[in-house]
C-alpha positions, 0 to 999 in steps of 0.5 A: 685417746690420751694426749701424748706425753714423755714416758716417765722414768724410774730408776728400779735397783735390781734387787728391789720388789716395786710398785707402780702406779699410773693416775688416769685421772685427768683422762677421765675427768674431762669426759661429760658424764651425768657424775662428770668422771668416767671410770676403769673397768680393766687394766692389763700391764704389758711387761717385757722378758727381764721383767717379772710381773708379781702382782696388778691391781686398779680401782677407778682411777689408779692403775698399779704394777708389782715387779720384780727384774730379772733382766740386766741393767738397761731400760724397759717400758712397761706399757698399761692398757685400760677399758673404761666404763663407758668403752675408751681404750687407751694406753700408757707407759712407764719406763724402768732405767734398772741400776744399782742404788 
């Protein structure tokens, strides 16, 4: 399991269309493997009402989120799960502060 550390925060202007992006990889570094890195194989993004999911996509390392906000203006926590190569499951959020810029 990731350690556990503070819950970034972004500010997200409610008009905006954004992308997001967790680096999972310090998590995946530290694992002994013959290449020394683990790598992801799913990533699902759990978003609340008030957000709009528009797109997810990952590759090894990076986990991205496309929103848009139909909400008002408050906090949100959007919240990664991931599946590694070798069978580590493990989440992380990201928490949206929605305003006007």
């Amino acid at each position: 399991m990731a350690q556990q550390q503070e819950i970034p925060v972004y500010i997200h202007d409610p008009q905006a269309r954004k992308d997001y992006t967790i680096d999972w990889g310090d998590y995946l570094k530290p694992q002994k493997l013959a290449d020394d890195t683990d790598a992801l194989v799913d990533s699902r993004w759990t978003v609340p009402d008030g957000i709009t999911l528009s797109e997810q996509q990952f590759d090894d390392r990076y986990a991205t989120i496309w929103i848009t906000v139909t909400g008002s203006e408050r906090l949100y926590d959007l919240t990664n799960h991931i599946t590694t190569r070798e069978g580590r499951e493990d989440d992380q959020t990201i928490r949206l502060r929605i305003r006007d810029k």
